[in-house]
N, C-alpha and C positions, 0 to 999 in steps of 0.2 A: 363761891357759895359752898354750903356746908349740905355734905350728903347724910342720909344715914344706913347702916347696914347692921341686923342683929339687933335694933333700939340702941346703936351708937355712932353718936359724930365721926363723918369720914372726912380731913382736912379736903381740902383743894387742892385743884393742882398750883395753884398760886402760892396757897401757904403753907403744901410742903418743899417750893423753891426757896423761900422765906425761912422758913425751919433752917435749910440747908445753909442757907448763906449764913441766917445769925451764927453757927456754928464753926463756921469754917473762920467767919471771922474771928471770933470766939477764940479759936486755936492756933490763930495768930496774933495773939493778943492787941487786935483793936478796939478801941469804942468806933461807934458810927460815926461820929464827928471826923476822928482820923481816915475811917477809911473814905469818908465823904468827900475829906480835902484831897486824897491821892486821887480819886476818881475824877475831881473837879465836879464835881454835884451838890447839890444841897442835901446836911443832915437828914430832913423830912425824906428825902429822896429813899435814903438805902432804911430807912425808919418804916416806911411805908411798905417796900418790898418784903423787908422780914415781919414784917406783920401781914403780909397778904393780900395786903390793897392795889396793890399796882403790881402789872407782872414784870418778870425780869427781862429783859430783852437779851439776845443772842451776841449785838455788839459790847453792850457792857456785860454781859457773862462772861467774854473771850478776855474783858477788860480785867476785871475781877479775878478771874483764874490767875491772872498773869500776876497780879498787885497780890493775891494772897498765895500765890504758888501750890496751887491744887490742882494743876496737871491735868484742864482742861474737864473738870467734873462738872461745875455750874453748864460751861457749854453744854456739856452732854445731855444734865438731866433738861436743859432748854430744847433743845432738838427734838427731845422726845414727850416732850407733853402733850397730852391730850387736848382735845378741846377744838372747835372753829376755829378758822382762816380767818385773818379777818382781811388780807386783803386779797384782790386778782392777781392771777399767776403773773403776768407783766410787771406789776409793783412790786412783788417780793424778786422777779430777775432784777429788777433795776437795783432795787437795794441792797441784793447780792452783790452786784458789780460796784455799789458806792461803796459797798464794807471793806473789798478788798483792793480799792481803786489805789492806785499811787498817784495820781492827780486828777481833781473835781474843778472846773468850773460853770460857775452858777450865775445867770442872769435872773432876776425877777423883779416884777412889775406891779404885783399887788401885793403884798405881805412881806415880809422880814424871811430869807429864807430857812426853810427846816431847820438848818444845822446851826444856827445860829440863834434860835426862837429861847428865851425863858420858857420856864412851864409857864405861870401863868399865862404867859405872851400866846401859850400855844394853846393851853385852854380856851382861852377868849375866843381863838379865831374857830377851835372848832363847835364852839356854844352859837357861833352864828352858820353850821349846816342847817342847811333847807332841801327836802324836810329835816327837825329835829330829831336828834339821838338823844338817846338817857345819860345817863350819869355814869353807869359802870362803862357804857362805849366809849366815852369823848376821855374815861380815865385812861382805859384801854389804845385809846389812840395817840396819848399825851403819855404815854411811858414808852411806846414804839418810836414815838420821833425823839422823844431824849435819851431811850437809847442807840439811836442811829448819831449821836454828837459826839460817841466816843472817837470817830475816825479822827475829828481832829485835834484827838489829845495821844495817839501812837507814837512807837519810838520804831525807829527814826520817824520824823514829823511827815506828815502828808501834805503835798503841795498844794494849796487850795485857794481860791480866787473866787473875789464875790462883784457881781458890781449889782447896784440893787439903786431903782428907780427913788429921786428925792422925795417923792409925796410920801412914799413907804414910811420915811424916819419923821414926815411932821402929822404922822395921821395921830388919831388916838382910840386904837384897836383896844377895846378892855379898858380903858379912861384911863387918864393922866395918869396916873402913879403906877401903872402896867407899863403902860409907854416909857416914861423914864425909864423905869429899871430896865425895856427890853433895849433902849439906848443906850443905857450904859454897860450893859452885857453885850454889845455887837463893837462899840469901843474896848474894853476889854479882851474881846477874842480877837481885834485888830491885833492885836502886839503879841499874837500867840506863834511860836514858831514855824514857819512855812505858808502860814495867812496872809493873803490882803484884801482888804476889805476898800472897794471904791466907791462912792454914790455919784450916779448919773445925775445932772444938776434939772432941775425941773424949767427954766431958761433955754434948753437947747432947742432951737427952733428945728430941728431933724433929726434923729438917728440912725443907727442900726438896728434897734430892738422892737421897732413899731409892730411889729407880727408879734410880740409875746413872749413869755419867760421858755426857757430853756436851761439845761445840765449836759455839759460834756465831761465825758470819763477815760481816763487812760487806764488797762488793765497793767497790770506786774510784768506780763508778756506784751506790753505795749498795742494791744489793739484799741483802738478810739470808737468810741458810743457814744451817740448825744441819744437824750430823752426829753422828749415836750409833755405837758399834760393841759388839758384843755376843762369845758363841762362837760364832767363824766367821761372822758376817754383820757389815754396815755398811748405814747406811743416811744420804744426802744427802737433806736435808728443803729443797724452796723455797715449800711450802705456806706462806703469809701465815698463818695460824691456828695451825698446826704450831709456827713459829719463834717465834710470837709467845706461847706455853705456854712455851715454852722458854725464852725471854728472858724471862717472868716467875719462873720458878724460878729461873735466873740473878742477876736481882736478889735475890730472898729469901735466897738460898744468900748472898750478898755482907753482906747485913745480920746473917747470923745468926755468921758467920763472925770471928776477929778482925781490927780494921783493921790494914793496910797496916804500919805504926809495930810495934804489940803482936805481928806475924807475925814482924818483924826481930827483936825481941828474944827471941821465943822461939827462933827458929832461931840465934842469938847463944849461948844458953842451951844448947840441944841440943850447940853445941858446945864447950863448956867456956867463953869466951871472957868472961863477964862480968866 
């Protein structure tokens, strides 16, 4: 939103991140298409940012700095913008720890997880919050989760492990043509390096996962964090005992699951393509 001071337009703090970026990129001589594709994002993506619409997030800021070598400026002026939290002090630790995690993995049960969601995929899902949010929030929350997918496009690559319940890939979250394309974007980041992506088969007549989705996290100083999230609550585990339940259910859930290869083909399958 657009302030005024004196009887003149004050940009945003949105659109003068957007300023900053069209510039820099600017003086590295990209179009948005190019730096779209090094970022692995959609044109509309960095289109929207330098226009103002969507804010920048801190992971793809750190991402950006790096692709246009500007020495951590976008970070900086991200850190310090003005404006609401949007989320609980717990959500932004966790998300701290996933930014700089050297290995994630993700169990979940109801939805395709974060790191892995299309926008649109991830629009849909926040258009069915109850109660509803408006339109500038659900953007605001759909530019926070696709910029938290920069971790698994880092160099050296981040080790990361999905195994994600089968009714997930045959729902139809956002109608058929969201759903494919979020199918065929979670096949695609299969083959990304340090990824595997498994689907638990909807046939098993037992698991490990029946208690609910979960994230365990390894930090660079190797300590282990799992995090659950429930209705309306989260909870960051550093209890050694705690993570370490969880890290066995994690393996279990991975063996009972199909491997890595038989998850490609199904999601090949899912979409017509064999």
């Amino acid at each position: 939103m657009q302030t005024r001071k004196n009887g003149k337009k004050q940009a945003s703090p949105m659109q003068l991140t957007g300023a900053l970026l069209r510039q820099l990129r600017m003086n590295a001589k990209l179009t948005q298409c190019a730096l779209a594709e090094r970022l692995c994002v959609s044109e509309e993506t960095i289109a929207s940012i330098e226009q103002g619409r969507r804010s920048l997030m801190p992971d793809m800021a750190e991402q950006l700095d790096r692709i246009l070598g500007t020495g951590g400026v976008l970070a900086v002026a991200v850190a310090n913008l003005p404006g609401p939290q949007p989320f609980p002090d717990r959500v932004k630790e966790f998300m701290r720890y996933e930014r700089e995690a050297i290995a994630i993995s993700s169990y979940e049960t109801g939805v395709i997880p974060g790191l892995l969601q299309t926008e649109a995929y991830a629009r849909a899902v926040f258009h069915t919050a109850v109660p509803a949010v408006g339109e500038d929030e659900i953007e605001r929350r759909v530019s926070f989760r696709l910029g938290r997918q920069a971790v698994l496009h880092r160099e050296p690559p981040i080790t990361a492990s999905f195994v994600i319940s089968e009714p997930i890939v045959n729902s139809r979250i956002g109608g058929r043509e969201v759903m494919r394309d979020q199918v065929r974007h979670v096949r695609t980041c299969a083959d990304l390096p340090g990824v595997s992506i498994q689907v638990l088969p909807h046939h098993c007549e037992s698991h490990a996962g029946l208690s609910g989705p979960f994230v365990l996290l390894e930090t660079p100083d190797h300590q282990r964090l799992a995090y659950t999230e429930a209705q309306r609550t989260s909870h960051l585990f550093t209890d050694a005992e705690e993570v370490s339940i969880l890290t066995w259910k994690y393996g279990t859930l991975r063996m009972q699951a199909l491997n890595a290869e038989e998850t490609k083909i199904l999601l090949t399958q899912l979409l017509g393509e064999t």
